[in-house]
N, C-alpha and C positions, 0 to 999 in steps of 0.2 A: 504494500500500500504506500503509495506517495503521501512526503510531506504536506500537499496541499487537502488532499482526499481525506488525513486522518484531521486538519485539521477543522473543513466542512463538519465531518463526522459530529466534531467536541462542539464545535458551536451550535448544532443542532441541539445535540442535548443536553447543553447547558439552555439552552431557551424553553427545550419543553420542560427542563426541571422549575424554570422560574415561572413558567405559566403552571405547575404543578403546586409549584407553594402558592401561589396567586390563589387560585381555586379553594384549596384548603385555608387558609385563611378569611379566605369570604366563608365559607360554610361553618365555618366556627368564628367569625366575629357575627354574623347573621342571628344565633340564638343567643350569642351573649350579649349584644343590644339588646332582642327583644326581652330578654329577663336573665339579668347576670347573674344571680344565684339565688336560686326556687330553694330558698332554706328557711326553717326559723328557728330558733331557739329559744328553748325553756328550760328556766333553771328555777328547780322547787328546794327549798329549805325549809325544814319542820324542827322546828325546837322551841322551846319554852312556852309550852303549848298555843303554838297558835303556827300558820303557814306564811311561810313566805315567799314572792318569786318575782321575777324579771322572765318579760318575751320580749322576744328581740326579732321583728320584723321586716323584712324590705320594704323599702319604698314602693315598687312598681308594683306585689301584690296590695298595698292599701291605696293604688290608684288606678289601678284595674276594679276596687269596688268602688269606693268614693268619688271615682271621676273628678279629680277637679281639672281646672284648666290647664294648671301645671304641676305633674309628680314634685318636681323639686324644691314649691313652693312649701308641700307638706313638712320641709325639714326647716323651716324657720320657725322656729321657737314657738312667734305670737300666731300665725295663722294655724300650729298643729295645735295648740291649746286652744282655738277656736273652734276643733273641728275632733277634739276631745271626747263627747259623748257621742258622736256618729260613727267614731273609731271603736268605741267599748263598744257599743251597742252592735256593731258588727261582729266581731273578736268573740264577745264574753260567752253567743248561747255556743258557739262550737269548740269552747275549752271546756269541757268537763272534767269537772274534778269530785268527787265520790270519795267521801266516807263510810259513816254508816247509812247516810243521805247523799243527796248531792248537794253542796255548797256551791255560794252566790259568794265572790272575790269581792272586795274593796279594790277600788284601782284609783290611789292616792297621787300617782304621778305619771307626767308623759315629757318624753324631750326626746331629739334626736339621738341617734347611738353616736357613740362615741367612734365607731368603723364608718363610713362612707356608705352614704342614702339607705340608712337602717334607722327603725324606730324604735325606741325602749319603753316599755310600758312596764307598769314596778302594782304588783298586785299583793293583799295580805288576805287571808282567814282567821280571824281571831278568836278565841275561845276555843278552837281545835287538836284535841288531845285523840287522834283516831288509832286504831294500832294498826289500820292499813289504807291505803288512799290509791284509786284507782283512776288512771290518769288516759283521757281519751281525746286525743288533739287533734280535730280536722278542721286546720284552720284557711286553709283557702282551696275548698274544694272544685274550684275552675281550673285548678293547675294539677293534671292527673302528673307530674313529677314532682309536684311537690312534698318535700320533707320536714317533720319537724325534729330536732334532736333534744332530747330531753336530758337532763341532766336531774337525780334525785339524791339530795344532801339532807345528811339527818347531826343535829348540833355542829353543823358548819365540815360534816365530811363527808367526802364522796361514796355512795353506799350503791348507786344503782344508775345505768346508762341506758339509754333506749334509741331506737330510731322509727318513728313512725312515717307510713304512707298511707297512700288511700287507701291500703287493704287491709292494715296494721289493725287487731283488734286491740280494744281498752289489756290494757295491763297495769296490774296489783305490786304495790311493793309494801309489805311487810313490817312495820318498826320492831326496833329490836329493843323490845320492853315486856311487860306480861301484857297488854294490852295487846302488842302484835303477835303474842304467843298465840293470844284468844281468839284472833281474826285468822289465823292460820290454822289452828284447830276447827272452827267453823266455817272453814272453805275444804278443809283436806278431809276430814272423817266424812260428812255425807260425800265425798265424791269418790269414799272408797266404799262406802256402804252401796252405793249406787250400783258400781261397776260392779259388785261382788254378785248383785241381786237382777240385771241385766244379762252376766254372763254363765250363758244357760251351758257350755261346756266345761266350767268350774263346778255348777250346782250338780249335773249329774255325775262329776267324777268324789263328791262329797259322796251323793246319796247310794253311789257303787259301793265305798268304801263302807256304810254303814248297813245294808242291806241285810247283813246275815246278824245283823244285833250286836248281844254282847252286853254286858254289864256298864253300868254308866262309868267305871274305872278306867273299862278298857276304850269306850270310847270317848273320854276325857285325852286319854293319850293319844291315840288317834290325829284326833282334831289338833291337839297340843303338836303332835310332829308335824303336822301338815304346816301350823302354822311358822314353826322353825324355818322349816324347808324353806317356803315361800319366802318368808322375808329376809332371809339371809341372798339369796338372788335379789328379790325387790332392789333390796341395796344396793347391791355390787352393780346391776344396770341403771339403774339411776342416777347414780353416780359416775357410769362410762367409765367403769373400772373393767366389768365384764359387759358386752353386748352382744349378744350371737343374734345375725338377723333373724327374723320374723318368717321369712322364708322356710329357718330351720325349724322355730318353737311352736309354730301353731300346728305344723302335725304333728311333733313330738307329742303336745300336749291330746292331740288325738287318739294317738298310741298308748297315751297314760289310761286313756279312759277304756279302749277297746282293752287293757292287761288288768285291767283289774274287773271287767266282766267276766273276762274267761277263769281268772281267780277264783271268783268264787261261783262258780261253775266248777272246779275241778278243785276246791279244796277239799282237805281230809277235816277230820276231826282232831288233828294234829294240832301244834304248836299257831297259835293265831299273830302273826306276821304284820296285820297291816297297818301299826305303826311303823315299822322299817318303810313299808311302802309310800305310805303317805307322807315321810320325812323324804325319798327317793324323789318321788313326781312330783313333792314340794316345789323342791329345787327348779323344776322343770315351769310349775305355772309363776313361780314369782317372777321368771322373766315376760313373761304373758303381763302380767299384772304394771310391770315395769313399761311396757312396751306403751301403753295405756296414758299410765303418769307421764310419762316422758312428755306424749302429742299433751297433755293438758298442762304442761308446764311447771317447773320447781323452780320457785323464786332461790335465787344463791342465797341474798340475804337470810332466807329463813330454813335452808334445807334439811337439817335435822329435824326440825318440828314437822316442814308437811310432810317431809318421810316418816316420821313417825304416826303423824293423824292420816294421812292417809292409809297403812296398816291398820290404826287401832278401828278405822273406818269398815276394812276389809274383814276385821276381824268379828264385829258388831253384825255386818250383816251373813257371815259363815255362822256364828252362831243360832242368830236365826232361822235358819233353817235349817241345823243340825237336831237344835230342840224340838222344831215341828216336825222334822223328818223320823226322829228317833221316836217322839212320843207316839206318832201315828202308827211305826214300824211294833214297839213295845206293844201298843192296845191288839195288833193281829194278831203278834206269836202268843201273848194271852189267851187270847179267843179260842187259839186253833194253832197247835204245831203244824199240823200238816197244810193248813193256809198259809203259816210265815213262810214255809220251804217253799211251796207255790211260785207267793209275792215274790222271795228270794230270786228266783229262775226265772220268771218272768220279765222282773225288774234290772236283773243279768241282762237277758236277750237283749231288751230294748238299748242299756247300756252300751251292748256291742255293737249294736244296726246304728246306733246313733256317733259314735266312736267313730267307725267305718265312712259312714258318709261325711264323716268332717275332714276324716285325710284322705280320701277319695278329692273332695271337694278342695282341700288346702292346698295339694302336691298337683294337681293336675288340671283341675278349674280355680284359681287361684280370684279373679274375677267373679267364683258366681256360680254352682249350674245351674240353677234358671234364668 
């Protein structure tokens, strides 16, 4: 190649490079004109019983509402304090802030941010002693990018971070006092009661376990390993110390159910085992159980408590229907040995048929089969 041909060559493509940066530079100076940063920030402080916070807003989203003549007028001082209650009155219904109620802010001050074309609004809660505050910010829903970032300070230190968008549900954070013990105990126990009483492949693998009776000793224990079992996993995945996917645990836990029908279908009058068992497939649903908590979320700040109320929830309703299971199983073998053996086999079968179609359905229709 000639010196002339390679030098064509360079100048060619140094010209489309600079029509390349050209290009690119319109295309990103273009959305950062039209809104240089779809952000806002909220910062909550809760101490000495009462709330306190700063939002820190753009200009272009409070003049995309407000329309005035000029976005930039809204940073001078005397016309933003003019235009003060049309700003709150916009803001205030789409900041929600939940206690045991929802609370109504005081918004004592407004002035420019201290950063370039931002507005600082300074909001308080007084008399507010909550032990958790549930914080739901959609504050300029005509900008499907916009963010808010939240920041949640408890006696002036940073306890909790968030990022909210439009799809962002309300989220709970916790104080770390007995009050926030109590609102954690009253959010995690019914929602392990719940699950316990929903999950109809936990119920029949109880009522497997209990089917052939037994004395209330033996099935004290029972129950008692089951619950070992389970919550020593609960733990370990909740914590993302152990996590085996869901892929592998929900037909194990199928499998738990289908072995303990054929159990006791083929036990002897031998040595009665199924505490070993139920401390065994413990292990196996507390990751079930975990898998659950996880999608519902553990506040950090509070994670020992709702691991724990969540449990003691789980636990609350396993016993419920151990005691109506049992009592109801106790009044047949009463009645009629030969009806309890019956119930026994029957209550087997169905066991197994039900076992079966959940890892039939887990491993292969993982979707559904209807």
């Amino acid at each position: 190649m000639s010196a002339a041909a390679a030098h064509v060559i360079a100048a060619s493509v140094g010209k489309a490079l600079r029509w390349f940066a050209f290009l690119c530079a319109l295309l990103l100076a273009a959305p950062a004109s039209a809104h240089p940063a779809p952000f806002s920030y909220l910062n909550i402080d809760l101490r000495d019983g009462q709330i306190d916070g700063t939002l820190v807003i753009h200009v272009i989203d409070v003049a995309h509402e407000l329309r005035p003549p000029d976005s930039s007028r809204l940073l001078d001082p005397t016309v933003l304090a003019s235009r003060k209650q049309a700003l709150i009155g916009l803001i205030a219904p789409r900041l929600a802030l939940t206690t045991n109620r929802r609370v109504t802010p005081d918004w004592p001050s407004i002035a420019p941010a201290s950063s370039a074309d931002a507005i600082k609004l300074s909001f308080r809660i007084a008399g507010a002693k909550p032990g958790a505050l549930t914080v739901d910010p959609h504050l300029f829903p005509y900008d499907a990018q916009h963010q808010t970032f939240v920041n949640i300070y408890e006696d002036g230190q940073l306890r909790q971070q968030w990022i909210f968008d439009k799809d962002t549900a309300p989220r709970t954070y916790y104080l770390g006092s007995t009050a926030g013990a109590f609102a954690v105990m009253k959010t995690f126990i019914p929602s392990g009661i719940h699950h316990i009483l929903i999950g109809p492949d936990h119920i029949l693998f109880l009522v497997g376990l209990l089917l052939l009776g037994g004395s209330w000793g033996a099935l004290v224990r029972i129950v008692t390993a089951f619950t070992i079992g389970h919550s020593i996993t609960l733990s370990l995945a909740a914590l993302n110390i152990v996590t085996p996917p869901a892929w592998f645990i929900e037909p194990a836990i199928a499998l738990s159910i289908i072995f303990i029908g054929v159990d006791n279908l083929l036990r002897d009058k031998g040595k009665d085992l199924r505490a070993f068992v139920a401390f065994a497939f413990g292990l196996i649903h507390g990751f079930g159980f975990a898998n659950v908590l996880r999608e519902f979320g553990l506040p950090p700040e509070a994670l020992g408590w709702s691991l724990f109320s969540f449990n003691v929830g789980v636990e609350i309703g396993q016993l419920c229907i151990v005691v109506l299971v049992t009592l109801v199983l106790r009044a047949v073998w009463r009645h009629s040995e030969k009806l309890g053996k019956r119930v026994a086999t029957a209550g087997s079968l169905v066991v197994i048929a039900a076992g079966t179609y959940w890892f039939v359905e887990r491993v292969f229709f993982p979707g559904g089969i209807l």
